[in-house]
N, C-alpha and C positions, 0 to 999 in steps of 0.2 A: 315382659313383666318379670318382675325380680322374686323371688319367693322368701319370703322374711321369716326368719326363725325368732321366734317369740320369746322363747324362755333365752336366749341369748341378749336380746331386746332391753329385758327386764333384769337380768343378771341372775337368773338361777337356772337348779339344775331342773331338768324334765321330770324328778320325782320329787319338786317342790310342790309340800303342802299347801294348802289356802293361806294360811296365816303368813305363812314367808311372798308368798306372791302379791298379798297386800302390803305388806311393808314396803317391800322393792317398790309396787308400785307408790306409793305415798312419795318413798322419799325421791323419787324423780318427779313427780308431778312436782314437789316443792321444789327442787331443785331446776325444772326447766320450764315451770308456767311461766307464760310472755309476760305478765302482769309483774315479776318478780324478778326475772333473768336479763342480761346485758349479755348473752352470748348468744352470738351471730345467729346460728343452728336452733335455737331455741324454741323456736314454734315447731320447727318440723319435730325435735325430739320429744315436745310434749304430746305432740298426736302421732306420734308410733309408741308412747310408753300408753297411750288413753286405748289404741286399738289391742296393741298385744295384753292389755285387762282385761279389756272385752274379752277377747278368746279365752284366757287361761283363769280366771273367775268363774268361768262357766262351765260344769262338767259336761255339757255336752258338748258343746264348741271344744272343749279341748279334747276330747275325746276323738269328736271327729277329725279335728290339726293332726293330735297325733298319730292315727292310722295313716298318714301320708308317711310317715318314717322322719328319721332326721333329715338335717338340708340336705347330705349326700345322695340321699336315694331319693330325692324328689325330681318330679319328670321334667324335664327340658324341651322346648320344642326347636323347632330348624333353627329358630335362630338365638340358639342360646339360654333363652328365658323359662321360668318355669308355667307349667303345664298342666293341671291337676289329672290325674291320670285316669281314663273311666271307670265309673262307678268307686270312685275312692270312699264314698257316703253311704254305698249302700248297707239296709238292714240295720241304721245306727237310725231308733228312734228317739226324736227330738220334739218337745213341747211348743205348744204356737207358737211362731213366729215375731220377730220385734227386736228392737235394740232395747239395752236395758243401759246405756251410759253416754257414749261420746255422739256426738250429730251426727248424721247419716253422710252429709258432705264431705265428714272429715275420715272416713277411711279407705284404705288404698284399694289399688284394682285387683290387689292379692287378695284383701280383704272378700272384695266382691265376688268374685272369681270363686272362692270357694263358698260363702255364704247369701249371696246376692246382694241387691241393694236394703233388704228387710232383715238380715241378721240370719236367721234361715228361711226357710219359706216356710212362710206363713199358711197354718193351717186354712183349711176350706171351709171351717163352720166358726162357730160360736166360744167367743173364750170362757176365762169361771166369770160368773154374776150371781149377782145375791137372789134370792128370792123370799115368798112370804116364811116367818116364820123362822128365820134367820140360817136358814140352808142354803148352803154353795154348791151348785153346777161346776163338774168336774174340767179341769182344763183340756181341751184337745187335744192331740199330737199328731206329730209326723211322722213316717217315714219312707225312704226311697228304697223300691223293692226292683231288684234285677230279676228278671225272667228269662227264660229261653224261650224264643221264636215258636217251640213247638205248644210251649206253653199256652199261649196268645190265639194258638191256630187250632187248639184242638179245646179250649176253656176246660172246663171241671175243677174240682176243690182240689189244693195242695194249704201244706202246713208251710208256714214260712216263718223264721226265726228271726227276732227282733236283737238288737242289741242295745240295752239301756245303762245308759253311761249314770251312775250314783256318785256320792261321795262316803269316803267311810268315814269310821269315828277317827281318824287320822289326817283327815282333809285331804284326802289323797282319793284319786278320779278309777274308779273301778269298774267295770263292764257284768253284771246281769244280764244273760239271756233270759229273753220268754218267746215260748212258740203261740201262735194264733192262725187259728183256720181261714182261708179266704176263699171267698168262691170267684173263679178268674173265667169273666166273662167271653165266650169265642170273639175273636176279632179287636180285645183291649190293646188302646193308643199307648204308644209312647207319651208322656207327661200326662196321662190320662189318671182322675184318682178316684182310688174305690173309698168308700165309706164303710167304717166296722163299726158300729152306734153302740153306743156306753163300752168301749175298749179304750178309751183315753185313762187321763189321771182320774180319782174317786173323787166323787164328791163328798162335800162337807157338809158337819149339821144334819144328815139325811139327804143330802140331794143328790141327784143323779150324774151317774160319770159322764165326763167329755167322750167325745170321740175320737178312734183314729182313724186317719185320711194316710192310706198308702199310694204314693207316687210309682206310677211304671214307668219304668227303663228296661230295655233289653239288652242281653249280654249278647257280644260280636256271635254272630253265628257263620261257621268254616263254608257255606256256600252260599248262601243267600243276605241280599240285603234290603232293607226297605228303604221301600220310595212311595210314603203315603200307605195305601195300600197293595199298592203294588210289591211284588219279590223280583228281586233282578237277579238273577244268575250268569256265571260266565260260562258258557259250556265250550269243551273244548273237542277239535275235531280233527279230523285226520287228514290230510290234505285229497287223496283218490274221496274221501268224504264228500267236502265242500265243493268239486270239481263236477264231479258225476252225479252227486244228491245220494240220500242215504235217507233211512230212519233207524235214530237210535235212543237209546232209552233214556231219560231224560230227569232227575230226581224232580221231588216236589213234597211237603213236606203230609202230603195225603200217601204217600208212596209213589214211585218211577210212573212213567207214563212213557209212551212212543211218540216222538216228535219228525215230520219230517223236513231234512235238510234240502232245499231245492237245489237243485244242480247250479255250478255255479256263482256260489255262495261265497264270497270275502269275509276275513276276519273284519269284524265290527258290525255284520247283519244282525239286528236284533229279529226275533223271532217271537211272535206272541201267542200265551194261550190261555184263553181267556177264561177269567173267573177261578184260576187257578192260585190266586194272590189271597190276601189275608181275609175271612169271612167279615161280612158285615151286610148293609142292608144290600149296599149295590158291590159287590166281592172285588175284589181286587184281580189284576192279571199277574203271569208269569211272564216275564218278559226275559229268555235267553239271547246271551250276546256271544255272537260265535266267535270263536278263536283256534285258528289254526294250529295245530300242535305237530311239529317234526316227532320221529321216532327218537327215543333215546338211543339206541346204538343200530346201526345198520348193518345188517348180516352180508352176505356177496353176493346174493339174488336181488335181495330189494337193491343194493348200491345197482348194479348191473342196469336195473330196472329205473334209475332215478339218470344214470350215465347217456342210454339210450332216450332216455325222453329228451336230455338237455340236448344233445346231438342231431334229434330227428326233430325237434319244435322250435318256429321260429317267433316263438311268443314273446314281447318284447314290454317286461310292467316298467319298465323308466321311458316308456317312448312318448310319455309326455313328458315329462322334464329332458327331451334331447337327447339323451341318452341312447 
């Protein structure tokens, strides 16, 4: 997947206003609608000048484009292609959900990739609608909130910082923070979303605000990872360890615990303990996956020690592959 730079698309620069970014677009739409154009390219250039509108019309679509950075620092993956990097969305809250211009069919997989098939994701409740008396219901919003693992595992209230992309009196796309309290459920999912009732846009006429719906994500955590509810960890171990058995201390994000290594233990034993994974009604497990660890430097006892055992054991681990 190719990563398409938008404002290059369109022919302006990144700190072009509204008014310049419709012009550009206009005069390409005229110049390469199928209806009008005899050059080959024509279709394709009219639905990448109709997609990169979409985005940069929109302060928040563009907002969220531009926190990827320009093309150069956008993420690539094995092979080449672009990648949106994790969590590039979070904390940019964004209004319901929807396209507001070109058919859903007609934009690319870069498009999707970063926005979905719906433009963004679409809110979980109710958009604005009129009601008696000529008052508007405030419109819902979005936003993707990154957590830490300890977060999720221990719940209680944190404040979380929103960032709401405006436009100023110069058409130009500018970032407002606001902070909002949430109260973060023990054992909350990934894509899981919490409800903050009347924290959306205000209503109109007298009527009552939208809602916002915070989306969870969690930020990569340095030892553990999830599988459902489950936390998997790699623990590493000492070779006299896994040979003889051991018990050693074992993290978990309730604090360390003692795990014990049965004698004769291989790097890839998974090890479980149970109810030690993320709280919820039936808890998740800890599941350790052992892995043998050499010393870093070998002093002249332990070498001595590692010399003799190769000498006096006739243990042979390739004696099935013939070896």
């Amino acid at each position: 997947m190719e990563y398409k730079d938008y404002y290059k698309i369109l022919g302006v620069d990144r700190d072009a206003d509204d008014a310049t970014i419709k012009r550009a677009y206009r005069k390409l739409a005229r110049k390469y609608h199928p209806d009008v154009s005899n050059e080959d390219d024509a279709a394709e250039k009219f639905r990448e000048a109709n997609e990169a509108y979409e985005v940069l019309k929109d302060p928040e679509k563009r907002a969220a484009y531009d926190q990827l950075g320009r093309g150069g620092s956008a993420r690539q993956d094995s092979g080449g292609g672009f990648q949106p990097p994790p969590g590039w969305d979070s904390n940019f809250e964004f209004r319901g959900g929807g396209y507001t211009g070109a058919d859903a069919g007609d934009f690319s997989d870069f498009f999707e990739s970063l926005f979905g098939r719906g433009g963004f994701r679409a809110a979980g409740g109710r958009g604005p609608g009129a009601s008696a008396g000529g008052s508007m219901r405030g419109q819902d919003q979005t936003a993707r909130i990154a957590l830490d693992l300890e977060d999720a595992f221990q719940g209680g209230q944190k404040m979380i910082s929103l960032r709401v992309p405006e436009t100023d009196e110069h058409g130009r796309v500018v970032n407002r923070e606001r902070t909002v309290r949430v109260n973060i459920p023990k054992g909350v999912r990934a894509g899981q979303q919490l409800r903050l009732t009347g924290q959306g846009m205000p209503g109109l006429g007298g009527g009552e605000a939208g809602d916002l719906y915070l989306e969870i994500e969690f930020r990569p955590h340095p030892l553990f990872r999830l599988d459902d509810r489950n936390l998997m960890l790699e623990l590493p171990v000492a070779p006299w360890e896994a040979a003889l058995g051991a018990t050693v201390k074992t993290p978990t994000p309730a604090g360390p615990v003692d795990l014990k290594i049965p004698a004769r233990s291989n790097s890839g034993r998974r090890l479980r303990l149970k109810g030690r994974g993320m709280p919820g009604k039936t808890p998740g497990d800890l599941i350790a996956t052992l892995k043998i660890v050499l010393p870093e430097h070998l002093d002249d006892e332990t070498r001595a020690l590692y010399e003799r055992l190769a000498r006096e054991s006739n243990f042979n681990p390739r004696k099935k592959l013939g070896g």
